[in-house]
N, C-alpha and C positions, 0 to 999 in steps of 0.2 A: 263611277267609271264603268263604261260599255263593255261587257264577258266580249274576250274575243273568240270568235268562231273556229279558228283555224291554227294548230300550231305550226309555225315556221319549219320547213321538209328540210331545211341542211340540222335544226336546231335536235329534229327528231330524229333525224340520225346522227346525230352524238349522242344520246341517251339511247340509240339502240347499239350504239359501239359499249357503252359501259355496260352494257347487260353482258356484254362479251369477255368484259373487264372482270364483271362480279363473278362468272365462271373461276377467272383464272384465280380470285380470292378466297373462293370457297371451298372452306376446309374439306369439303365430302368429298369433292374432287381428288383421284388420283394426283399426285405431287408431279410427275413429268406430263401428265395429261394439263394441269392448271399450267407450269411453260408454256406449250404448245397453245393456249386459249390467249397467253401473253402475247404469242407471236401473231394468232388472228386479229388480237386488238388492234395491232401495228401496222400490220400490212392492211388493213379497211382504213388505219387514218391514211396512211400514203394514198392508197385513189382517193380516198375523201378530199385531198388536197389534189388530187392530180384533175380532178373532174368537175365535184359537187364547187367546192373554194376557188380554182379557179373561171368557176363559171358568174359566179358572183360578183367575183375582181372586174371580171369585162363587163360586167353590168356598171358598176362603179366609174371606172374608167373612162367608158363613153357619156358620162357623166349624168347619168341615170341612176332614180332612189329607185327602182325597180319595188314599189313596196305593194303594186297592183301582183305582181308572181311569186311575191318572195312573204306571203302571208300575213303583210301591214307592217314590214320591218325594212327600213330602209335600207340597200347595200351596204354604206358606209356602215355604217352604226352594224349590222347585222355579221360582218368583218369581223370588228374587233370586240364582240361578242363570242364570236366562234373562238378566238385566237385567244380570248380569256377562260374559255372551257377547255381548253386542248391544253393546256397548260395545267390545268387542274387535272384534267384527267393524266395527262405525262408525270405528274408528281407522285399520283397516287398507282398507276402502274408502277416507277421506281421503287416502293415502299414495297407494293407486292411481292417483286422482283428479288429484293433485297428478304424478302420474308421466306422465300420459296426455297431462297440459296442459303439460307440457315436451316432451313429444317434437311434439305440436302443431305448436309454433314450430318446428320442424327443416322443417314442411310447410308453413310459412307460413299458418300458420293462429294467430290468437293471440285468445286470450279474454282481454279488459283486464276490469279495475274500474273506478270511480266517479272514483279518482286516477290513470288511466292516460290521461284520456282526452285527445286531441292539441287543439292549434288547432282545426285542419281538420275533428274531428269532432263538434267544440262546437255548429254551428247546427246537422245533423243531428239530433241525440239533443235539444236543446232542441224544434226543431218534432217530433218525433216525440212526447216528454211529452206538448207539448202538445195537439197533434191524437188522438192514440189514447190517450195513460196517465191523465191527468189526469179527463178525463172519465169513466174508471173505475173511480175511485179509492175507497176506502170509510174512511176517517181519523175514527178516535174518541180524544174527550180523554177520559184516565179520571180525571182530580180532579174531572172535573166531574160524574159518575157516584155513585149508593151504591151501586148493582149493577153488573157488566161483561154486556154482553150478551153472547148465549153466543156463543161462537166457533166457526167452523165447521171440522167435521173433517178432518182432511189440510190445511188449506187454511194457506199459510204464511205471517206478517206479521212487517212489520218494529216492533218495539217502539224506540220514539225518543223520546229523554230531551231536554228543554233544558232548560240552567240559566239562568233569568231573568235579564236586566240587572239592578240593583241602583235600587230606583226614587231618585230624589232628593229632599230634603226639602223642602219650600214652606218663599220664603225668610222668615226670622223664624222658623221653629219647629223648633228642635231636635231631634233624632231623641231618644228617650224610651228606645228598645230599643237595644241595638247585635247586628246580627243576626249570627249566627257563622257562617250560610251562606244561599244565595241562594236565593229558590224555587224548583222544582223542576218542570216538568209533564213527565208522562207521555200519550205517545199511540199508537196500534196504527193500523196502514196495511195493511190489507190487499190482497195482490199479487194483481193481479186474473187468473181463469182464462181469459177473453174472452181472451187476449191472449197470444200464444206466447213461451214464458218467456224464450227467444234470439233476441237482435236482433241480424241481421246489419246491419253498416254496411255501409257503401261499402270498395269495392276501392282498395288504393291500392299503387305501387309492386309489382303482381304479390305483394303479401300480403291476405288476408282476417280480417276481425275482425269477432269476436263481444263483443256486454256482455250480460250477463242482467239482466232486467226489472228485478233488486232493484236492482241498481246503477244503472242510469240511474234510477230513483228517486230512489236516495241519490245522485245527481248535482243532483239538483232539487229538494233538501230545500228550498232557498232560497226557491223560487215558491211550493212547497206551503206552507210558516210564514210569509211575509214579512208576516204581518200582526202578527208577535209580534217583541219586544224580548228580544235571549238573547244569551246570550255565548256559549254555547256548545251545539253540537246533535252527538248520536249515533246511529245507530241498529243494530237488531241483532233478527237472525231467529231466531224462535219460532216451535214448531209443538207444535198437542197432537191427540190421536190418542184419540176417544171406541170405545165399547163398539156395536158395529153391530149387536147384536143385535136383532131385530125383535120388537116386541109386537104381536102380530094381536091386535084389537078385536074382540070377541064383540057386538058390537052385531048382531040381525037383521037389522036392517032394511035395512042399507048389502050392496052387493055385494061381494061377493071382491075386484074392480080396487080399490071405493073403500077397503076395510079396509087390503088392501097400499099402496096411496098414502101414506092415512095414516101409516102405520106407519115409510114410508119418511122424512117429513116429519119425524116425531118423533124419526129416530134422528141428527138434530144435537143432539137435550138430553141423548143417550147419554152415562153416565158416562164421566171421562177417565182414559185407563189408559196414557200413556204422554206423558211432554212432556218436548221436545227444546229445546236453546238453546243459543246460540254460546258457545261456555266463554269468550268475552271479553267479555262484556256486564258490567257495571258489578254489584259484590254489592247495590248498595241500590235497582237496577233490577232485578234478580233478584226477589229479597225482596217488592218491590213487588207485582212481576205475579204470585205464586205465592201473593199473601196475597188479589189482587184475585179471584184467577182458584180459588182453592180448593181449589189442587193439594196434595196431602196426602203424606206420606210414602210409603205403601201403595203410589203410584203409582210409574211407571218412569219416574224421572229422568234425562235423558241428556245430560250435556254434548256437544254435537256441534261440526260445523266452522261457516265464515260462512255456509254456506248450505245450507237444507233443500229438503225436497221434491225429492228429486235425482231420483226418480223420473221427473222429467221431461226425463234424459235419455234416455229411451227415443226421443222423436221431436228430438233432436239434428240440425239440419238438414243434409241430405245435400251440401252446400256446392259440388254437382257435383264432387265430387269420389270418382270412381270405383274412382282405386287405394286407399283410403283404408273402400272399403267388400267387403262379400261380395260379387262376380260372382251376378248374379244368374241362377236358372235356368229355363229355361223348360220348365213342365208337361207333361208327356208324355202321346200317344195310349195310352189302351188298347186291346192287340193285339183287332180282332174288333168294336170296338164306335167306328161311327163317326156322329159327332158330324152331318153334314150328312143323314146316314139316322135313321130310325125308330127309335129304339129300343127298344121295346115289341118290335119284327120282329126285335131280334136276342136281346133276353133270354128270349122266347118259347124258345131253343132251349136257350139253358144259360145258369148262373151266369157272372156277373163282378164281380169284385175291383179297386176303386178304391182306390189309396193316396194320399191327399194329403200335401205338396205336391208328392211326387216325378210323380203324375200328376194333371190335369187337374181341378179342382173343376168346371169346364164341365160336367162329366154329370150332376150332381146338377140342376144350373140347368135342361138341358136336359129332364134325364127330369120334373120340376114342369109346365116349358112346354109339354111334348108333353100331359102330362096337362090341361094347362089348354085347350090346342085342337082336340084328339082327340073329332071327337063322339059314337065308341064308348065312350069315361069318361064313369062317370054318378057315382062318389063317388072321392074322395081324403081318406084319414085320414094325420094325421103330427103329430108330437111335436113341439116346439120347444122349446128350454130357454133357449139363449144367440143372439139375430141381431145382424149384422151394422150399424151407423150405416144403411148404404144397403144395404136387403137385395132380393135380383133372389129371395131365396126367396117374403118376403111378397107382392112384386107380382104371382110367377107364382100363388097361391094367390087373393089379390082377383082377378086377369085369370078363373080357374078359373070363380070363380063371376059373374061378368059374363055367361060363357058355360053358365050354367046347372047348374054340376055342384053339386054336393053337395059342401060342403068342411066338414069336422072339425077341429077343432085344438085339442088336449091343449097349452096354453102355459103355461111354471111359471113364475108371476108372480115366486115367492122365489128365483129364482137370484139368490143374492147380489150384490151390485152392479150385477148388467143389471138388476135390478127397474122402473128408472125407463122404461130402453128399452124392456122384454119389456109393461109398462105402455100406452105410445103406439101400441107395434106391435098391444094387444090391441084396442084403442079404436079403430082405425082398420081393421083387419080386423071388427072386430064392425059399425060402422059399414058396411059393405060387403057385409054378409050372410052372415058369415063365421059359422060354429056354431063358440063357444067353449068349452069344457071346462076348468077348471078343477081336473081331479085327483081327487085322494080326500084327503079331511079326516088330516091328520096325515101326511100322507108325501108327500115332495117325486116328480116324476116328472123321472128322471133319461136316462132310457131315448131311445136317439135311432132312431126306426123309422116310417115311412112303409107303406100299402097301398092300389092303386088300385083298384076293380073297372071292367072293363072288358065292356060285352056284345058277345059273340062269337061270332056263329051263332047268335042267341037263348039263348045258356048265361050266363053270369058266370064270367069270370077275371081273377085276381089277378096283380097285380105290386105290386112293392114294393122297400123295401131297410131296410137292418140297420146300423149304424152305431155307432164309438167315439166319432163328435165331434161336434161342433157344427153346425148345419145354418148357416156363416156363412163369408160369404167372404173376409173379412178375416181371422180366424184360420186359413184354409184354409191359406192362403200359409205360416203361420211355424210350423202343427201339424203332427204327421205322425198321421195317422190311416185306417184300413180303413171304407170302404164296402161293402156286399154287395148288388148287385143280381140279384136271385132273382124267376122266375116258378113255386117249387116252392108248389106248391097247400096242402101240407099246414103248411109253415113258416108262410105267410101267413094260413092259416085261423087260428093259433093268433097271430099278431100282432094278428087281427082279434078274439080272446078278451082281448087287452090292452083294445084301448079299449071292450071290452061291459063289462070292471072299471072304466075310469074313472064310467062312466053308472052301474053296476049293482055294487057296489063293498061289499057285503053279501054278494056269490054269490063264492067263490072258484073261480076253474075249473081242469082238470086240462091237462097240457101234457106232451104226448111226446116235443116235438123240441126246444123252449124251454127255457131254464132260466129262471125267473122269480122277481125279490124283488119284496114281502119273502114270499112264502110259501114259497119253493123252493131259491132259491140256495146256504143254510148248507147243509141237507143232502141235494142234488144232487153240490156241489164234495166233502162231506164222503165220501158215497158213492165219486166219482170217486180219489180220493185213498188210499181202501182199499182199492180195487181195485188201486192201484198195491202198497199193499203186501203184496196177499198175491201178488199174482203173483212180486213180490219173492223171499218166504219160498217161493215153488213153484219157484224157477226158472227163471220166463218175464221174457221182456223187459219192463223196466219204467223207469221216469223220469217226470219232468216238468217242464217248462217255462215260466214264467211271465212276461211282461211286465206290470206295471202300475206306475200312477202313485202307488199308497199300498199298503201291506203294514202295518196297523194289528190286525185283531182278533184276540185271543189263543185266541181256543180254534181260528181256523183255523190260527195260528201252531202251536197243540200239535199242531196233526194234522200239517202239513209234519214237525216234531220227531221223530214218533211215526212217520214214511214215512223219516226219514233215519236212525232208530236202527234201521229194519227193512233197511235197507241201500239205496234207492231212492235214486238220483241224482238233487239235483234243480238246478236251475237259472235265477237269479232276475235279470230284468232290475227295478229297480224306479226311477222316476224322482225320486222324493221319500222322502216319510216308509216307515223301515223299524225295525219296532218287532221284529225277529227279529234274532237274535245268529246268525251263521252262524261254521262252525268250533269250535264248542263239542264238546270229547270227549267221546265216549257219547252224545251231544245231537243238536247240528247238524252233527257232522262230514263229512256227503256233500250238504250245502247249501253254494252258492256265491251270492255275491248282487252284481252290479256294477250301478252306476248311470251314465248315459249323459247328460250335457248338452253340449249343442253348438249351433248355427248353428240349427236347430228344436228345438222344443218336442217332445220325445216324450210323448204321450198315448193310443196305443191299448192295449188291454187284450186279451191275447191267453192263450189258456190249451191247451196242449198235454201229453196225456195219450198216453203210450208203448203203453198196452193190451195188451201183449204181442205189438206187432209190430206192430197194424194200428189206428197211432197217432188217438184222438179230439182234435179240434182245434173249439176252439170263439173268437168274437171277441165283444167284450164293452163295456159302457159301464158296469160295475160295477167299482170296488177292493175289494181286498177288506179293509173298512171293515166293522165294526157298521153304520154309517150306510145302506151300500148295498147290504148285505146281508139286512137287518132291517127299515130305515126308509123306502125308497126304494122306489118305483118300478123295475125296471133290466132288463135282457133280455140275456140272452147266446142266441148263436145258432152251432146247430152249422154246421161246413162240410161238404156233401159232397160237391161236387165235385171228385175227385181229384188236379186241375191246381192248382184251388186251396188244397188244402190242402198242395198239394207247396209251392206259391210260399209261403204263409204258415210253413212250417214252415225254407224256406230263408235268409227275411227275418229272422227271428228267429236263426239262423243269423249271418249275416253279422254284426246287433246285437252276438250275444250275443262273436264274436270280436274284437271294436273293443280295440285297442290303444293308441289314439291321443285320446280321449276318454272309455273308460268308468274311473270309480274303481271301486276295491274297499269295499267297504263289509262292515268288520270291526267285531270289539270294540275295536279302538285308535279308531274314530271318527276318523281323520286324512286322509279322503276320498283318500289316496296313488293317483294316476294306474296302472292297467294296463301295465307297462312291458315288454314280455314281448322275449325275444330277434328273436320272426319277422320278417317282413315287414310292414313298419307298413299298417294296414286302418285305415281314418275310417269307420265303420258308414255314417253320411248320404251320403257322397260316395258310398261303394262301391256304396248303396243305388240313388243315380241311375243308377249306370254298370251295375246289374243292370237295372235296366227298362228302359234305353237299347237292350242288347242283346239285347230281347225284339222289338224290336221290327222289323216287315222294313227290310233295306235297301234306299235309296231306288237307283233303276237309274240309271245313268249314260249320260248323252247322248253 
């Protein structure tokens, strides 16, 4: 049988969701910290169904094996594959689950039910209903219905059965029928999101308890029905999981903001491609809701545990209790660049390299606010993709223009799920005098880059920065990602040829220090890459080194293949999806590929090129993805500062040696932890204790 070349990308990201999973299992892990890992497992399968699965359905559908895109695996078959792992892994998240809430109790922490709940904390949870849940409440009877209105996605409800008391006859008239069983009404409660799903009660005896919303619910079925006659009442949580795909509205006449709105609105009548239910709910309650609701076989069936939406143990409440959680760290100076002075006066002299969360998001905030008060800044252009619920970016941006500058701003309405946000934030920036840029028709702007001009002597000069991540401060904290603040004249002129494409997006311009998609990227890296290997085949030092969060397109895969059979060591940090087989004889055998989940999210994209000794290093907001290669928007941006490419080439370094968190990621696909004999390295931890040590020591009194 033929090695296949390429794992299947929805296949390899479910084995990067259980690397997520194996977090929330593992004993090292803080106990509310492993919840919280429960909750990212959760919420990554919901888009994984809301996106990757049903992308595969409409492959299917239009009655295509799609097995030329889908890695030699046919939609059909490739379906109910996925739908056989999601199940498996849904079994063994419950196990964990159920493992996390017994050790709980050892810390006096206990999560009751609906039957656990005491005396003492009956008036509690009764005035709590009442004041906050009840008012909430969204409770639909479906007998009395010919259509189900559509339900919303992700969103979880309790489906609750009563069987009717048996009415009594008026006396003198005989019963005519003898009825073999009793009426039946069915009704759907939906659990409201206004409302934080864990409700701590009251402290009692030096122990702490939690009930989740469904249950004090189903504690108060009684108040919510007491207008009905039943003998008996159940209930039991359903969740269906629609197709997110967006249809943008070719209508002229409407703007960009109002097409995406739209678009956003419409995607609750998204077809449903996955529904989840307590495998103890009743067959002819099942039956019921699955004939009301339309759910068809095609779809991914899931029997699950009592409760869904688990993703929302990600904000699991910190119940003060701190041995219980990560020790949190505090953001570190960058050496040279201080936060109470000018910044513009010190980047004017050289580069600096920002790593979040190991250091300080504060410099992004502040180098915005310098630009907003500075009344040497006469324009500020910068990208936005994903902000922040409360962002100090947007404010320094409107304050900018309060004070007259010039503000640009490239915001991608379609970042999936921020849409609604990236939306408010564009309407109230526009509102404020904010020039808004909407992109280039057909490709998302991925690219996260900033440029200020600044008049200086009567000339114009640039500052700016280059970035893997998000301009947001909330993800700041849990990403780790590379900022580049550069006042090199020639980098920034060509950043400043990115937003002449957004406006002017007909003219393709040339770039000598940029790499740029979608015109440049595939065959700049493809370039880069040859070069490794002839130097290979000559004798000169050669390798490379890759961080990213997706390793997906196959023809950049064959050239890796084609650098490893020419003998080029290569070396691949990848955090998710990796559609490359490494180890393969004759193939990939001088490819290594580990994956790294821990305590932060790794997402920067970093690309290191051996050159024959006088290594190219470049940082990047591109995977290398079709999508971000081709379809995107996206900017990688070389380093040349010497310091700094020492520090990024070390950092990757320290990564790529983690013994203690990264898998290997083989053809057995069995994500098997890094176990090496040395001295145990946690990449994150070491990573702090490297910057820590950059930094001067403070003198002693």
């Amino acid at each position: 049988m033929q090695q296949k070349k390429y794992l299947n990308r929805e296949l390899s990201w479910l084995q990067f969701n259980e690397r997520v999973l194996q977090e929330a299992e593992d004993e090292t892990v803080p106990l509310i910290e492993r919840l919280r890992f429960l909750g990212i497992f959760s919420n990554n399968l919901d888009e994984f169904f809301k996106v990757r699965y049903a992308t595969v359905k409409r492959i299917d559908l239009a009655g295509k094996a799609g097995k030329s895109v889908l890695g030699g695996i046919k939609a059909s078959k490739l379906l109910e594959e996925i739908t056989q792992i999601v199940i498996e892994h849904q079994s063994k998240s419950l196990k964990v689950l159920h493992d996390i809430q017994h050790q709980l109790k050892g810390h006096n922490i206990h999560i009751i039910n609906e039957k656990q709940v005491s005396v003492s904390q009956q008036k509690f949870i009764k005035n709590f209903f009442l004041s906050k849940v009840s008012p909430a409440l969204v409770t639909i009877i479906l007998n009395d219905l010919h259509e189900l209105p559509s339900l919303k996605d992700s969103a979880a409800y309790l489906a609750v059965k009563m069987v009717m008391k048996e009415e009594k006859p008026q006396k003198g008239i005989s019963k005519i029928l003898d009825k073999t069983q009793n009426e039946k009404k069915y009704v759907l409660i939906e659990i409201p999101r206004s409302i934080e799903r864990f409700v701590v009660l009251p402290e009692k005896n030096g122990k702490q308890y939690i009930i989740l919303l469904d249950d004090l619910i189903r504690y108060n079925l009684g108040t919510i029905f007491n207008i009905f006659e039943y003998e008996s009442i159940s209930a039991h949580m359903i969740k269906i999981t629609r197709d997110a795909e967006l249809d943008i509205d070719s209508d002229l006449s409407k703007s960009f903001i109002e097409k995406i709105s739209s678009s956003v609105k419409d995607r609750i009548k998204g077809e449903p491609v996955r529904f989840v239910y307590d495998m103890n709910i009743a067959d002819d309650t099942l039956s019921y809701l699955m004939n009301k609701m339309g759910i068809e076989s095609t779809d991914s069936i899931i029997p699950g545990g009592r409760y869904h939406n688990r993703r929302d143990y990600m904000n699991f409440p910190s119940l003060g209790r701190e041995d219980l959680l990560y020790k949190p760290i505090e953001p570190l100076a960058i050496p040279g660049l201080i936060l109470q002075s000018s910044l513009f006066g010190s980047i004017a002299k050289k580069d600096f390299l920002l790593y979040t969360p190991y250091q300080s998001f504060a410099y992004t905030v502040k180098f915005l606010r310098e630009a907003a008060l500075d009344p040497k800044v006469k324009t500020i252009k910068i990208t936005i993709y994903r902000l922040a619920k409360i962002s100090h970016i947007a404010s320094s941006l409107i304050n900018a223009v309060k004070n007259g500058k010039k503000v640009i701003v490239q915001i991608e309405l379609r970042a999936r799920f921020d849409e609604v946000a990236n939306i408010r934030y564009a309407e109230q920036m526009q509102a404020e005098g904010v020039q808004l840029i909407f992109g280039v028709p057909g490709l998302k702007v991925h690219s996260k880059a900033c440029v200020i001009e600044r008049e200086e002597e009567g000339k114009t000069k640039r500052y700016g920065f280059i970035s893997t991540g998000n301009l947001n401060e909330s993800t700041s904290r849990i990403y780790t990602d590379y900022t580049l603040f550069t006042a090199h004249s020639e980098i920034l002129k060509e950043v400043n040829k990115v937003f002449d494409f957004f406006e002017i997006n007909y003219k393709v311009n040339k770039y000598k220090h940029l790499i740029v998609s979608p015109h440049y990227s595939r065959n700049a890296f493809v370039s880069l890459i040859q070069k490794e290997i002839e130097n290979a085949r000559e004798g000169r030092p050669s390798g490379i080194a890759l961080k990213l969060n997706s390793l997906s397109d196959y023809p950049m895969i064959d050239k890796l293949y084609q650098a490893s059979q020419a003998g080029v060591k290569i070396k691949l940090i990848v955090r998710g999806v990796c559609c490359l087989i490494p180890g393969i004889e004759k193939l990939s055998e001088n490819i290594e590929v580990i994956s790294i989940v821990d305590k932060f999210l790794e997402h920067p994209r970093v690309f290191i090129f051996e050159n024959g000794g006088n290594p190219k290093v470049y940082i990047s907001s591109a995977d290398w993805m079709t999508r971000n290669l081709d379809l995107r928007v996206e900017i990688s941006c070389p380093i040349y500062d010497e310091d700094i490419k020492k520090e990024i080439i070390e950092t990757f370094d320290i990564s790529w040696n983690d013994n203690v968190k990264a898998r290997m990621i083989t053809s057995k696909q069995d994500n098997a932890y890094r176990n090496s004999g040395e001295k145990k390295l946690r990449s994150q931890f070491e990573l702090y204790n490297y910057y820590s040590n950059k930094l001067p020591k403070k003198v002693k009194n």
